[in-house]
MIMI-998872 format. One record per residue (C-alpha): residue in three letters; x negated, y, z negated. Coordinates in pm, whole numbers. Each point is the difference from the previous one (the first is absolute). Last residue first. Layout:
REC | aa | xx | yy | zz
REC | ALA | X | Y | Z .
...
END
This chain:
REC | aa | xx | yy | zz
REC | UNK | -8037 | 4147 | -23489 .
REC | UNK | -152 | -352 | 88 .
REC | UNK | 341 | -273 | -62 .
REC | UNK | -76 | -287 | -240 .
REC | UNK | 86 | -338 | 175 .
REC | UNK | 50 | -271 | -226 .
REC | UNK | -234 | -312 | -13 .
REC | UNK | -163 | 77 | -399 .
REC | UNK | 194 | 307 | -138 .
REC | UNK | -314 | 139 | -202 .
REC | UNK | -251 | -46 | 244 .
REC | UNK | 260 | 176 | 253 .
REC | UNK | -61 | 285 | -215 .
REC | UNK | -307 | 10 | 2 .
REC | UNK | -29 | -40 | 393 .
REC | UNK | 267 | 271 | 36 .
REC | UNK | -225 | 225 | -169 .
REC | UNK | -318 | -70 | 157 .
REC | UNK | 181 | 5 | 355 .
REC | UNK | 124 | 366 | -91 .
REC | UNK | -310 | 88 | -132 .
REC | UNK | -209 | -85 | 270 .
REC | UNK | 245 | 187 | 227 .
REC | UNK | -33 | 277 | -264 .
REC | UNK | -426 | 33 | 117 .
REC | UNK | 120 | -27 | 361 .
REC | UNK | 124 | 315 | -51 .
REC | UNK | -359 | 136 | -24 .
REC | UNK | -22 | -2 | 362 .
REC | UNK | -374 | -146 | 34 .
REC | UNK | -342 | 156 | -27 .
REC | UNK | 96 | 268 | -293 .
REC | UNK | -51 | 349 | 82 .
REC | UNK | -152 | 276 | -160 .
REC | UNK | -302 | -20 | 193 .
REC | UNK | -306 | -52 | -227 .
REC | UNK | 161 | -115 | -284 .
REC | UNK | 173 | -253 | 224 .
REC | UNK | -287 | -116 | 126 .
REC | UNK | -169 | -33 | -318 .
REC | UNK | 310 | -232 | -92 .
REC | UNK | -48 | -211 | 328 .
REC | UNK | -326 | -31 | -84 .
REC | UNK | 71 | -178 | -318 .
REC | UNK | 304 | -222 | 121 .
REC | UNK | -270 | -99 | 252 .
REC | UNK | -206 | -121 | -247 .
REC | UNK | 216 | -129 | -195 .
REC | UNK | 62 | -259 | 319 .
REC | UNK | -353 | -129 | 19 .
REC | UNK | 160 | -322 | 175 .
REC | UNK | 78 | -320 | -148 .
REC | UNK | 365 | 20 | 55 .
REC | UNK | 18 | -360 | 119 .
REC | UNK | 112 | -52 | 390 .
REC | UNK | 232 | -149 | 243 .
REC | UNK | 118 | 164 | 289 .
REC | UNK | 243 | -78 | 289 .
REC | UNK | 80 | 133 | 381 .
REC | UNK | 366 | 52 | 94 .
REC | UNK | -66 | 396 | 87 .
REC | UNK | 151 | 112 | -250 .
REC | UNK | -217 | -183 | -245 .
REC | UNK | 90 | -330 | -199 .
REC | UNK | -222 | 24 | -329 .
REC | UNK | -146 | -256 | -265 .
REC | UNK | -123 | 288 | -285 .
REC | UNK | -195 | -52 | -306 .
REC | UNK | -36 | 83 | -327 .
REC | UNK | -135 | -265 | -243 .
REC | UNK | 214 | -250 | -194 .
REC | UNK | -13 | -37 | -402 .
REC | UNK | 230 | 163 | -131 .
REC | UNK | 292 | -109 | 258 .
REC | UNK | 206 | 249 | 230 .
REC | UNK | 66 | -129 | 365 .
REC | UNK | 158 | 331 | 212 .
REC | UNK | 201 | -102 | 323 .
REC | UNK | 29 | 303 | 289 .
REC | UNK | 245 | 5 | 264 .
REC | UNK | 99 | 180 | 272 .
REC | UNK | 342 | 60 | 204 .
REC | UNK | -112 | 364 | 51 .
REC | UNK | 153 | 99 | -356 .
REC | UNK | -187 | -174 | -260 .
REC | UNK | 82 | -343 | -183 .
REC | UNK | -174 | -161 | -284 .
REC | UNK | -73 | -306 | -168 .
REC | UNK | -120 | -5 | -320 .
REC | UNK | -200 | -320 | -127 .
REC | UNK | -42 | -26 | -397 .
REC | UNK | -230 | -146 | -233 .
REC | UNK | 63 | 93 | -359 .
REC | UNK | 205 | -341 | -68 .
REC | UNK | 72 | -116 | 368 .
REC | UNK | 242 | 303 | 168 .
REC | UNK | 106 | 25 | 337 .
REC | UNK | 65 | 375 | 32 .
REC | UNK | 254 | 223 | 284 .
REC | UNK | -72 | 319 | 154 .
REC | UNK | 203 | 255 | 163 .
REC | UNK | -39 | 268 | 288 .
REC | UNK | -384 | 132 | 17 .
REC | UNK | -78 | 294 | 224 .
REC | UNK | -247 | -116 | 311 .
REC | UNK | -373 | 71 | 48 .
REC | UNK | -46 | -410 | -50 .
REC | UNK | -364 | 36 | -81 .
REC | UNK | -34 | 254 | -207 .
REC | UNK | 343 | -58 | -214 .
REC | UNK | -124 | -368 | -28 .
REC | UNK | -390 | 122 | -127 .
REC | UNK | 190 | 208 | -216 .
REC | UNK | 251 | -235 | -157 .
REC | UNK | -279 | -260 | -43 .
REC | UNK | -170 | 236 | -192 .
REC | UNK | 308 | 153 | -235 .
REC | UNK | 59 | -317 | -101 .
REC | UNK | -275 | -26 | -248 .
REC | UNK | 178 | 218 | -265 .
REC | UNK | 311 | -103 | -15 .
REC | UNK | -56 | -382 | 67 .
REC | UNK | -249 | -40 | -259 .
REC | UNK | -410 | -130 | -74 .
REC | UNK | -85 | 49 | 380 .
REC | UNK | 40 | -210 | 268 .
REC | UNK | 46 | 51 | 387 .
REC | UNK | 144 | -187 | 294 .
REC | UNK | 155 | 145 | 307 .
REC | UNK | 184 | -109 | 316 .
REC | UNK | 77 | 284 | 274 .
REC | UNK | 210 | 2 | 258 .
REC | UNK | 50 | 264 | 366 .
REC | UNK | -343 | 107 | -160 .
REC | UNK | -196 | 351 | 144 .
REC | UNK | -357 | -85 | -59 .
REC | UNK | -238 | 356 | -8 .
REC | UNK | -221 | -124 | -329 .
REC | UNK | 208 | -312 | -148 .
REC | UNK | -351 | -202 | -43 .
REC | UNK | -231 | 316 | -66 .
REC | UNK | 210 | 22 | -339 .
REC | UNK | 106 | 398 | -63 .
REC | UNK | 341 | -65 | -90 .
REC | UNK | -115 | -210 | -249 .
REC | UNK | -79 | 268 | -162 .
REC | UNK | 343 | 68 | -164 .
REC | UNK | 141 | 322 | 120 .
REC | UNK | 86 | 357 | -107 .
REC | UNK | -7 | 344 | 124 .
REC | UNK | 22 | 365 | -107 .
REC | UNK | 32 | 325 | 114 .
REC | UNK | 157 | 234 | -190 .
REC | UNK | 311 | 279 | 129 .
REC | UNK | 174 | 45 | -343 .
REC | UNK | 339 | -109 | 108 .
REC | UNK | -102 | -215 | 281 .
REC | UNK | -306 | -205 | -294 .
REC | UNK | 332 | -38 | -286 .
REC | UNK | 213 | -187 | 298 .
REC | UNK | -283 | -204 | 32 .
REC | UNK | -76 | -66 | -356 .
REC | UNK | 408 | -67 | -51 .
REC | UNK | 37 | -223 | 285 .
REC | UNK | -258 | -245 | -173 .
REC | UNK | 187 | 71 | -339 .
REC | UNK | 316 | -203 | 224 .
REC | UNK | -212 | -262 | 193 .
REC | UNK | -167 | -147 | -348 .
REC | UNK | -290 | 14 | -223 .
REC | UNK | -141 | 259 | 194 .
REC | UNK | -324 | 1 | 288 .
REC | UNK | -161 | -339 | -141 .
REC | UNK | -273 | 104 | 100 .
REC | UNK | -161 | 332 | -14 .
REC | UNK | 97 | 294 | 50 .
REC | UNK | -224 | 284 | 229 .
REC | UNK | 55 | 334 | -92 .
REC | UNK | -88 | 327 | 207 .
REC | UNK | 79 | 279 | -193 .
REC | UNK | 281 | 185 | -19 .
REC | UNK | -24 | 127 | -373 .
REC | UNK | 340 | -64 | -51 .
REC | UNK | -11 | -381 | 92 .
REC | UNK | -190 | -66 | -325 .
REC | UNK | 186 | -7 | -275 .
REC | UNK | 324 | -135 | 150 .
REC | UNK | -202 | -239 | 211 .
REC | UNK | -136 | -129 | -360 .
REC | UNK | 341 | -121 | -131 .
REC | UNK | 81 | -143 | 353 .
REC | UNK | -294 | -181 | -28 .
REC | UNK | 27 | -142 | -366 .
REC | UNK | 227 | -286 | 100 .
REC | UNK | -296 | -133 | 221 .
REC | UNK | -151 | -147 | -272 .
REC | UNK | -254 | -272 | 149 .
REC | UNK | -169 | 300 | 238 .
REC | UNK | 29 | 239 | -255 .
REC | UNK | -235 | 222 | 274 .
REC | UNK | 83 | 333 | 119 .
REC | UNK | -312 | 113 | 206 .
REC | UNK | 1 | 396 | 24 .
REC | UNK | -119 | 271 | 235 .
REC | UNK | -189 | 323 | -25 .
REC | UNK | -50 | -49 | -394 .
REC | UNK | 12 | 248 | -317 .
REC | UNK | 366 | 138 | -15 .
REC | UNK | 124 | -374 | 61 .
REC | UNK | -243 | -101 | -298 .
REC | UNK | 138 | 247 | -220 .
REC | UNK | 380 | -43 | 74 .
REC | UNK | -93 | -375 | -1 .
REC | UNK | -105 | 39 | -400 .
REC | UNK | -317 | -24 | -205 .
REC | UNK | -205 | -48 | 296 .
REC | UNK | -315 | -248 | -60 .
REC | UNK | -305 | 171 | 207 .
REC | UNK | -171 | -337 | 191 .
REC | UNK | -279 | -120 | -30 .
REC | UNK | 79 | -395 | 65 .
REC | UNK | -96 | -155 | -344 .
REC | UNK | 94 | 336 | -159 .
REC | UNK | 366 | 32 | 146 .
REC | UNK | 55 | -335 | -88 .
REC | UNK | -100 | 34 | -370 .
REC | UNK | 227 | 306 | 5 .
REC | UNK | 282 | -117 | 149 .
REC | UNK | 5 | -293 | -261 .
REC | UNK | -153 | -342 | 64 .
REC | UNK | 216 | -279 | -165 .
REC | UNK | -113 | -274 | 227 .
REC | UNK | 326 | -82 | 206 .
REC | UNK | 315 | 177 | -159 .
REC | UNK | -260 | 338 | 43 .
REC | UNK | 19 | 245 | -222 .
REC | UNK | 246 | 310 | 54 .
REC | UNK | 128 | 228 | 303 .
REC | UNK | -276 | 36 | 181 .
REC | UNK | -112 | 335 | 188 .
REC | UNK | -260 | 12 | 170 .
REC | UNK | -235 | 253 | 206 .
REC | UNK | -342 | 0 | 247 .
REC | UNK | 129 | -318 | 190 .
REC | UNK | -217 | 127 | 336 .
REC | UNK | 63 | 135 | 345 .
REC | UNK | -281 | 135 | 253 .
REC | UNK | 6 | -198 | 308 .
REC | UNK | -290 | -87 | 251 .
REC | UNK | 210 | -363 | 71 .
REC | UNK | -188 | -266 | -129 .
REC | UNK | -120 | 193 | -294 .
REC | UNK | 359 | 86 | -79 .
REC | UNK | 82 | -352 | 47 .
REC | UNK | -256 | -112 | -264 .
REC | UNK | 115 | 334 | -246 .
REC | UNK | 326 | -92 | 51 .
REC | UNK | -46 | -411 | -56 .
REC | UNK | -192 | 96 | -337 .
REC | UNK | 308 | 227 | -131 .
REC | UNK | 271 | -288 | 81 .
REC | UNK | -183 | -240 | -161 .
REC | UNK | 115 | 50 | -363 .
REC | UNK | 287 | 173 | 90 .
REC | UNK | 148 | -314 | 156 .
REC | UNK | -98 | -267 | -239 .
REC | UNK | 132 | 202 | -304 .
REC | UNK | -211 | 189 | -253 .
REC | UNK | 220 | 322 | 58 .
REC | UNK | 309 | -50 | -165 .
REC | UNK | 370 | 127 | 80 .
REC | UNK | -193 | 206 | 333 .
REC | UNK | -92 | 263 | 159 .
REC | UNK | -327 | 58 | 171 .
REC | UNK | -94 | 361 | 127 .
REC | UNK | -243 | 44 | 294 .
REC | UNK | -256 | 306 | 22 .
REC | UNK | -120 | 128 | 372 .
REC | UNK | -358 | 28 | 9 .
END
């Protein structure tokens, strides 16, 4: 049984507290032998209050007292913070030494610049890693190569729930993005963006709306469709097939393409109608 290490700010968040259920379903599925054996959380959660070890009981797991520990103690790790990105680059400095395989989750880096940073830091010390948002993995965008893409998608902010729509666009549209420019209506915003290729993707941000995609294909045909797929579960097998190969499913430089276009977006929410550049 090969032993999985969670990382993360707090542990009794909505990711980590499914994540270990959905491997040990997909490892079923699959004849696999992976589960979350070690943790590591950095204090109580924000959400209920449970401390690392609380969680750690609930879901047997051995609490680490550091990530030194629980790199030394795992096969491959599962950094998590998925609502605090800005601790990822301060964990990939701790754990990329140990060269194991890491999967991070969304939102990669709290911006294009740190995100360059956790790369450069996985050349210099030869890790494997990869990073995506699961939506990714929706059944509805499975093998569709978009000339333009429309997206909706909620969430309870901009910065954090972005990060969807700009993966399901990056997916889609295979293509580097160029600029992007926001309409804003109080915390509703649309963000329209340009790729090389001549295409286009727009991105409709409101609370409240669900994700989907309306999508012209290469080929002139067109798609409509809620994300209403099983989508983590895909993200999940995709992550067990990583640890089992070493290699990620997709170029992970598509991973700062999404940041690129997440940045720009932001910023272009914050200069309402001017075009912000994608670095």
């Amino acid at each position: 049984m090969k032993k999985i290490g969670f990382i993360d700010f707090f542990l009794s968040e909505w990711h980590a507290n499914n994540y270990p259920a959905w491997i040990k379903e997909i490892c079923a599925e699959k004849g696999l032998s992976y589960e979350v054996a070690y943790a590591y959380g950095e204090k109580p959660s924000v959400f209920d209050h449970m401390t690392t070890d609380e969680w750690c009981e609930k879901f047997s797991v051995t609490k680490c007292e550091t990530i030194e520990e629980l790199c030394e103690k795992s096969d491959c790790l599962l950094m998590l913070a998925p609502s605090n990105p800005e601790k990822h680059l301060e964990y990939a400095k701790k754990v990329f030494p140990y060269k194991k395989l890491t999967y991070i989750d969304k939102t990669f880096a709290p911006n294009l610049s740190e995100a360059k940073e956790i790369f450069e830091l996985s050349e210099k010390y030869g890790t494997p890693f990869f990073s995506t948002s699961a939506l990714r993995y929706g059944d509805e965008i499975k093998d569709v190569s978009a000339k333009s893409i429309i997206t909706t998608g909620g969430g309870s902010n901009l910065p954090e729930y972005i990060i969807h729509q700009a993966e399901m666009v990056v997916k889609t549209l295979n293509a580097a993005p160029l600029r992007a420019k926001a309409e804003c209506q109080d915390k509703k915003y649309i963000i329209t963006a340009e790729f090389e290729n001549d295409k286009k993707a727009t991105l409709v941000y409101a609370n409240p709306l669900p994700f989907t995609v309306c999508i012209t294909k290469e080929d002139g045909s067109e798609l409509y469709s809620e994300m209403k797929s099983p989508f983590f579960n895909g993200l999940i097998s995709d992550i067990l097939n990583f640890y089992e190969t070493g290699k990620p499913s997709f170029c992970p430089c598509e991973t700062l393409k999404v940041m690129s276009l997440r940045d720009a977006s932001l910023k272009a929410s914050e200069k309402c109608g001017e075009w912000i550049e994608c670095k």
